[in-house]
N, C-alpha and C positions, 0 to 999 in steps of 0.2 A: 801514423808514426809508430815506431816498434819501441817494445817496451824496452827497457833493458836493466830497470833495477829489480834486484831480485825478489823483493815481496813481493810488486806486483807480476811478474811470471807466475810463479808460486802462485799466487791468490786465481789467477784467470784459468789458471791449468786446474785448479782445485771445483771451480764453476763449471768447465767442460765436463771433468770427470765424471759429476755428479749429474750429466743430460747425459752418458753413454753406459753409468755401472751399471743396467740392468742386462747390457749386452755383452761386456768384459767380464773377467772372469777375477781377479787384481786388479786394483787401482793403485799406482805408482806415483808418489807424492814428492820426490824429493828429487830438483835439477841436479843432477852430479857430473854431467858434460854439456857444454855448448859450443857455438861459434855464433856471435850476434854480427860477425863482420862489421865492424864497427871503424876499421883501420882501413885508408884507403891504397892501395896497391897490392902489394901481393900477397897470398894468401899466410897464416898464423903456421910456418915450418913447425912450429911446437905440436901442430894439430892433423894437419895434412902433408900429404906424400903423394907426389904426383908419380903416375903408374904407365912409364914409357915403354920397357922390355917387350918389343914383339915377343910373341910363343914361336916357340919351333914352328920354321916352315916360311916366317913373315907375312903372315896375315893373323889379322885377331880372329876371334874365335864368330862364328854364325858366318861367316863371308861379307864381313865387313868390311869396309876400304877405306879407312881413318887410319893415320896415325895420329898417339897420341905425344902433346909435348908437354913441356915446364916450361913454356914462354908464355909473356904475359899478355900474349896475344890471343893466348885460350881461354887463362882463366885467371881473374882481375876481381879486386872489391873495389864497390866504385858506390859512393853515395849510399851506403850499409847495407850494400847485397855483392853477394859473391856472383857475377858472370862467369859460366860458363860457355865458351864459342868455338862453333864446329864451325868451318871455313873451309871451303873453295880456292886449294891451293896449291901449286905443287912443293913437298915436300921431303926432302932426302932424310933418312935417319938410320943407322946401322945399316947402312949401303943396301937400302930399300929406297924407291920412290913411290909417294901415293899423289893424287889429286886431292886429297881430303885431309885438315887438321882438327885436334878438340882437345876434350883433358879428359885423362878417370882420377879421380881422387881417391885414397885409402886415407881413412880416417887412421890417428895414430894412438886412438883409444879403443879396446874391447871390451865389452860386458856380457853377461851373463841376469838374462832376464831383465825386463823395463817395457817402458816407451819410447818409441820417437816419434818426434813431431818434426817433419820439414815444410815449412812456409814457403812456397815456390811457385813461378812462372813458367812454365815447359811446352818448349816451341811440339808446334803440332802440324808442318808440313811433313809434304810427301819425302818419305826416303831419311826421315829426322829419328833417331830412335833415345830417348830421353830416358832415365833411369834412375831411380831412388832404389837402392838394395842394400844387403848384408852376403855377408861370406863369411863361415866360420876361419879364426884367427888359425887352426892349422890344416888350410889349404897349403897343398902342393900345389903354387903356379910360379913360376920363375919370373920375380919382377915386381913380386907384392912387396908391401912393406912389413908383415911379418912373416912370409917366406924363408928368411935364410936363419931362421931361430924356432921356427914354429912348424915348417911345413912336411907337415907326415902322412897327410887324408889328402889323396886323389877328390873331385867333384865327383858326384854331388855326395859321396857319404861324408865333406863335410859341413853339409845343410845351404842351401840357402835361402833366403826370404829376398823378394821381392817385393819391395812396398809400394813402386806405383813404377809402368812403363806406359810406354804412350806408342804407337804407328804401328806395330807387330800383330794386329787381331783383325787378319784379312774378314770381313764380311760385317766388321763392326763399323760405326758413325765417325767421324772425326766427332776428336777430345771422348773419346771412353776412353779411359783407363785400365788395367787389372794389376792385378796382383797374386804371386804366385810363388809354390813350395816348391824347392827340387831336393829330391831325399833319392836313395838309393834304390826305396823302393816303386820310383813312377819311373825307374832305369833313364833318367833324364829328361822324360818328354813331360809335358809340362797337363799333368791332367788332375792336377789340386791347384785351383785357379777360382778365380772371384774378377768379378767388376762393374765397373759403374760408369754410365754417362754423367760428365760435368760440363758445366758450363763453360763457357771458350779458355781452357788452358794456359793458352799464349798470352792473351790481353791481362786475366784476373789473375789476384794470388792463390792458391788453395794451398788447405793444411791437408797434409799425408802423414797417415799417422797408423804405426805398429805396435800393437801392445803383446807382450811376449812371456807367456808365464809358464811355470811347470805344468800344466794342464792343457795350452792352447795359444796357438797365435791368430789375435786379432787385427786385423785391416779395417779402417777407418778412413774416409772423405770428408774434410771437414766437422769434424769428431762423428758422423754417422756410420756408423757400422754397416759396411757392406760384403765381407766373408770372413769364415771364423777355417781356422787350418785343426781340426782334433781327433787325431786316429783312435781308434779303438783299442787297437794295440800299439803300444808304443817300445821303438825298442830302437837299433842301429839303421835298422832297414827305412821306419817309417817316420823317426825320431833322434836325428842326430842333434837335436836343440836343445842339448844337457852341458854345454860349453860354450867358451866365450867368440862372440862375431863380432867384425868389425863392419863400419860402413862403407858404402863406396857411393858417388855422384860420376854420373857421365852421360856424354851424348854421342850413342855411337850412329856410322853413316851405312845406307844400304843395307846390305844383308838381309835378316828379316823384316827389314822397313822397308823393302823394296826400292825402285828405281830412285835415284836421284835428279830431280827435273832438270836439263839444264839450264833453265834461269837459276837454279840456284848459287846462292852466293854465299850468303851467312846467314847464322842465327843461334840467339842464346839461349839457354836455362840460368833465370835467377832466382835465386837464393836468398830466402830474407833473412832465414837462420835456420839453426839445425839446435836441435835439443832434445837430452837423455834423461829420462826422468827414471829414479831406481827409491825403495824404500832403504832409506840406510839404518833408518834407528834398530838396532836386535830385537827382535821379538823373541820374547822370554815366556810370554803368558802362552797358557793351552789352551785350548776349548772346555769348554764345561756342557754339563747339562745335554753329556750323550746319552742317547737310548737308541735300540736297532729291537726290533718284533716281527713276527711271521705276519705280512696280511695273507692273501690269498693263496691258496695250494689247489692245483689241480693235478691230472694224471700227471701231465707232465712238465710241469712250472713253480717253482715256489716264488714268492712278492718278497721280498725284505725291504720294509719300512726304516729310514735312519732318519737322525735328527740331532745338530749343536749346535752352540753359540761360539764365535771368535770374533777380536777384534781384526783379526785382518779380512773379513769378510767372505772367506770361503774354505771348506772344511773339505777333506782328503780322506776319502773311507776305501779302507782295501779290505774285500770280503777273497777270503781263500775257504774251499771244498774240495772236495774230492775231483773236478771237473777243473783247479788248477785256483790260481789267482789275477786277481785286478784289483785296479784302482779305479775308482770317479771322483770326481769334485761335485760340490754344490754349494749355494750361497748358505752362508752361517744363519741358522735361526728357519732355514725353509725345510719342510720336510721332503726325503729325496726317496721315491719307490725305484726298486730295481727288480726286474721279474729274471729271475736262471731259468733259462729255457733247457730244451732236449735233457730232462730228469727222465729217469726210468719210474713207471708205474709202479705204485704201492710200494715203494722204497723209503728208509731214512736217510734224510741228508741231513749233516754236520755241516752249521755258515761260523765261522770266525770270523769275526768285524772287530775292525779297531779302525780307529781317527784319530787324527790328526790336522795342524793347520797346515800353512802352507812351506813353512822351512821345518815342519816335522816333528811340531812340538807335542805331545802326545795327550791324549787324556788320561786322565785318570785311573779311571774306569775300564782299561783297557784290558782286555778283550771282551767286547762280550761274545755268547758260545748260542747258536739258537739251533732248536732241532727238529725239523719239518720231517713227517712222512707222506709223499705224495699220495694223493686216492688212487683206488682201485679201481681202472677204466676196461672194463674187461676186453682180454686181446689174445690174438690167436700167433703166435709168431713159427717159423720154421727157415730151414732152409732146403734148396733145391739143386740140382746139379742137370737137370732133365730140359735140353733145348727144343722146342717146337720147330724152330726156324733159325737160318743162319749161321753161325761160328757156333759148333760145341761151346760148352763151356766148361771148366778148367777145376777152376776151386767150386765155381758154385755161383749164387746167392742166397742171401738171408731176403726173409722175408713179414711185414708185421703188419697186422690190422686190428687195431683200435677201434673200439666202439665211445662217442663220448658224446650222451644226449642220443640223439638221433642222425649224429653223423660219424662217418668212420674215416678212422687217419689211415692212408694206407702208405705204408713206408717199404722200400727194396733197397738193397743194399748190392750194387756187383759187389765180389769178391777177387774175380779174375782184376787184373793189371794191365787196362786199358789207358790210351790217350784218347784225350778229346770227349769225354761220354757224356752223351746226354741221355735221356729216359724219356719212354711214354708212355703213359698209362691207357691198357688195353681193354675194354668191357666186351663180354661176349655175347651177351644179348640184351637188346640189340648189337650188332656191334660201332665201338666206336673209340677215337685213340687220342688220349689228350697228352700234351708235353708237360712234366710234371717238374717239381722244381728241386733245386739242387739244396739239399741240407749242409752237406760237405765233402771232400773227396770224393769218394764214388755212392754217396747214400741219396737216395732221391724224393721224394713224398708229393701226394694230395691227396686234398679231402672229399669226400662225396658227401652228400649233404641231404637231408629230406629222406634216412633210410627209416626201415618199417623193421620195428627189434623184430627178432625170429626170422626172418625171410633169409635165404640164400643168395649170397654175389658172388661173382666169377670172373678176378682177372689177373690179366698178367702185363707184363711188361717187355716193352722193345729194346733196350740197352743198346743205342749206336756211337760207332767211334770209330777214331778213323782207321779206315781199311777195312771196314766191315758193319754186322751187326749180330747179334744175338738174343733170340726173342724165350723168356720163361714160360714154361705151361702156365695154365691157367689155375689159381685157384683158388678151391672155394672157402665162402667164407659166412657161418649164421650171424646177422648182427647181433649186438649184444654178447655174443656167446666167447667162451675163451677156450674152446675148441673142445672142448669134452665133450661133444654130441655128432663131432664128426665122425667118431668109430674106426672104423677098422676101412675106411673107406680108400685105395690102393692109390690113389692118385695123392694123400697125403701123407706127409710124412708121421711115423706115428712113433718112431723111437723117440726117446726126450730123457732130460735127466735134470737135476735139481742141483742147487747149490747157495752158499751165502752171499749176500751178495749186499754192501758191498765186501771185500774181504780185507785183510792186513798183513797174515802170516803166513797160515795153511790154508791151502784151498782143498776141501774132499767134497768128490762128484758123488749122488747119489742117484740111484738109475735101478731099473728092472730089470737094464737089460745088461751083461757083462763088457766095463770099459777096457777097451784094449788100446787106446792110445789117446792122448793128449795135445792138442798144440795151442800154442798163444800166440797171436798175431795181433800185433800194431794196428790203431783204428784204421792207417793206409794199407795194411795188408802184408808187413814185412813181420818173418815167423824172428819172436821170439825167443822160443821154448818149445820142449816138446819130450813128452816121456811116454812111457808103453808100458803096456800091463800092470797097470795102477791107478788108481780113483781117486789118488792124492797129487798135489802139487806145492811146494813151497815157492813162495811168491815174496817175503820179505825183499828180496836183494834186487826187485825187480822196480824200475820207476815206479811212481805214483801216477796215476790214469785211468782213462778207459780202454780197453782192449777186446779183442773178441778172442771168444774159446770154443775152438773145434775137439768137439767129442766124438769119436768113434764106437762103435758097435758092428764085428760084422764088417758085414756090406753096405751098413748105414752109417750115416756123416751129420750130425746137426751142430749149428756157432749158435752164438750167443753172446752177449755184450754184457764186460764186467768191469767193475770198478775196484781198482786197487789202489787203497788208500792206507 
């Protein structure tokens, strides 16, 4: 029997929550929308909107072959559950005929962060396509219900969540389920995805349930957490879930559900209720009891240690440096390491950390300021322009090897403006050629491992892409050493020049050898800047980042990676 006074909801949602918060990231206390269908016949007009407007063209979208009605032959509350019925039928409606009827429902409420919980039965034959979702509230699609006041964002930039589908997952079991994101940046195919096998769908009830916070959206099977949706960056592309969604119920026919058998006849999805759970009381209080500290520093990683308390149970730390800014979450009172990777050796980094909860109430003690210099991993770097094999090369590459312990990071960077490139690392003797892995853009690296300090290595790299390849000489390299024992030897580059690094205002090159021109190029390789006959450069007006600096001398050319902060 369904509950329906509101302590006990309240009270049984408060029990659930506390078997899944170690998996959620929010826990949302407070019913602020339902429908307990509680009224028998037609559905609460105060609450839903049934969603008939074929799209352009007369067919719905996936090549589906339903229409959808408002007769109550689709969608009915009958003994405290909402039926939904797709049927086997023929049907005329805006001078279309289909063989197939059902309903989409648009909820007539939107929110902005919570849970939902849907209690439901969802048919699980062939050709049946069942559907618990949201759609952000400004969708352009002609025929929603906040369409003709809201609709300005084309799909998927504006977001959707799918909380449970059923027949669409060719090579899966009947009754798995998933659940899945469409943002702008999976270009609509569906490849941020979760699911789960349950138990027979049709026959039992299950709870489907979305928990939706600034941080991450959780999907839940019967309160078990089975995929979490949390990009690393969050922005338009990956992240349109900074605004209000509404929900939708349907059962669509065919299309990605495949064939429709034809014994089929009917069949429903019911509904035992639907419910929105949102914190409403203000949180006014801040976290306390911040601290953030250096743990671990190597050549090239520094650790930052944080740590608060909040009563809404999870704290928002954004660390900005010179290499840009972000945010993470973590639960209040747990301590949270964060390691900044790709730092340059023997440098000072500046971390700025400040927290916050989770509607942005700040601490106190805000900012703390922490100031790491990485070790010194002694390393040989240069760059090259000289191809063994293949396509000349153009700008060049940079090239670094790191000594750390008794292994060496060997890092190439192309410089030319390739598609497609991959890299592999070439040894010359013996010889032998491994695929090495992608840092970013076009920079590439691996490690070799078990080196003997003092001894000499020798390699170079294949850079393939499409329409071609181009292979670097070879070279060499003493472990341990950070090239000063290589000499005068012709096969390396020996011009080099000095600088501050990171910088702020002026940049002055300092060199043995006379600089005759300057340029600055974007870590992707697009020139910034560029002066002649001068060893200075003003950099104020320039973004904050990392860039590379091509110095000239001469006939000789060597980059270098620099941070302007």
């Amino acid at each position: 029997m369904k509950n329906t006074m509101l302590f006990k909801i309240v009270f049984s949602f408060f029990l659930i929550t506390q078997l899944s918060y170690s998996q959620i990231d929010v826990v949302y206390n407070n019913l602020v929308w339902s429908d307990e269908f509680n009224t028998n016949g037609a559905l609460d007009s105060n609450k839903w909107f049934h969603q008939t407007q074929l799209p352009a063209g007369g067919s719905w979208f996936n090549n589906e072959v339903q229409h959808y009605t408002n007769r109550l032959t689709n969608s009915f509350v009958d003994a405290g559950a909402l039926n939904i019925v797709a049927k086997r039928e023929n049907f005329t409606d805006q001078n279309v005929t289909k063989q197939f009827t059902s309903a989409r429902l648009n909820s007539k409420f939107a929110f902005k962060y919570g849970r939902v919980d849907i209690r439901a039965k969802a048919p699980n034959g062939q050709g049946t396509w069942p559907a618990l979702w949201l759609l952000g509230k400004n969708v352009n699609e002609d025929g929603g219900f906040f369409d003709s006041n809201f609709g300005t964002t084309s799909w998927p930039a504006c977001g959707e969540i799918d909380i449970m589908e059923h027949g669409i997952f060719p090579g899966q079991p009947v009754n798995y389920i998933g659940a899945a994101i469409h943002t702008p940046s999976s270009s609509g195919n569906t490849v941020n995805k979760g699911g789960i096998q349950a138990s027979d769908i049709a026959q039992n009830y299950h709870i489907y349930s979305m928990n939706w916070s600034p941080n991450q959206i959780t999907f839940l099977l019967d309160n078990v957490v089975f995929y979490t949706y949390n990009p690393a960056i969050k922005n338009a592309s990956t992240w349109p879930f900074d605004a209000d969604q509404y929900l939708l119920l349907n059962i669509a026919m065919g299309g990605f559900a495949g064939t429709i058998p034809a014994s089929f006849n009917q069949t429903s999805m019911i509904i035992d209720y639907v419910r929105v759970y949102q914190n409403t009381t203000v949180d006014t209080v801040a976290p306390t009891n911040f601290t953030a500290s250096v743990g671990t520093v190597t050549g090239s990683s520094v650790e930052l240690l944080m740590n608060a308390n909040d009563n809404s149970g999870t704290i928002a730390y954004t660390i900005s440096y010179s290499g840009g800014t972000f945010t993470i979450f973590n639960p209040s009172g747990n301590q949270k390491s964060v390691v900044i990777p790709n730092l340059l050796s023997n440098t000072n980094y500046v971390f700025t950390i400040t927290a916050a909860d989770m509607v942005g109430n700040p601490v106190s003690n805000n900012p703390i300021v922490l100031n790491a210099t990485t070790t010194f991993n002694p390393q040989c770097s240069g760059t090259g322009t000289q191809s063994t094999d293949g396509t000349p090369f153009n700008l060049g590459y940079n090239y670094n090897f790191q000594t750390i312990g008794t292994d060496v990071k060997i890092t190439f960077e192309l410089l030319d403006n390739r598609v497609g490139t991959v890299a592999f690392l070439r040894r010359q003797s013996p010889f032998s050629e491994t695929q090495m892995s992608n840092v970013s853009g076009q920079i590439f690296t691996q490690t070799i491992t078990g080196q003997t300090i003092g001894s000499t290595i020798n390699y170079a790299v294949k850079f393939a892409f499409s329409g071609g390849l181009s292979v670097t000489r070879f070279v060499p390299y003493v472990v341990g050493n950070d090239c000063s024992s290589l000499g005068l030897d012709p096969n390396v580059d020996v011009f080099d020049f000095h600088f501050q690094n990171p910088v702020s205002d002026f940049l002055e090159i300092t060199s043995n050898y006379t600089i005759d021109k300057i340029e600055l190029y974007s870590i992707i390789g697009n020139k910034v800047y560029d002066s002649t006959n001068t060893n200075k450069l003003e950099v104020s007006s320039i973004s904050k980042g990392i860039y590379l600096i091509a110095v000239y001398s001469g006939n000789e050319r060597r980059t270098k990676k620099i941070i302007i902060n």
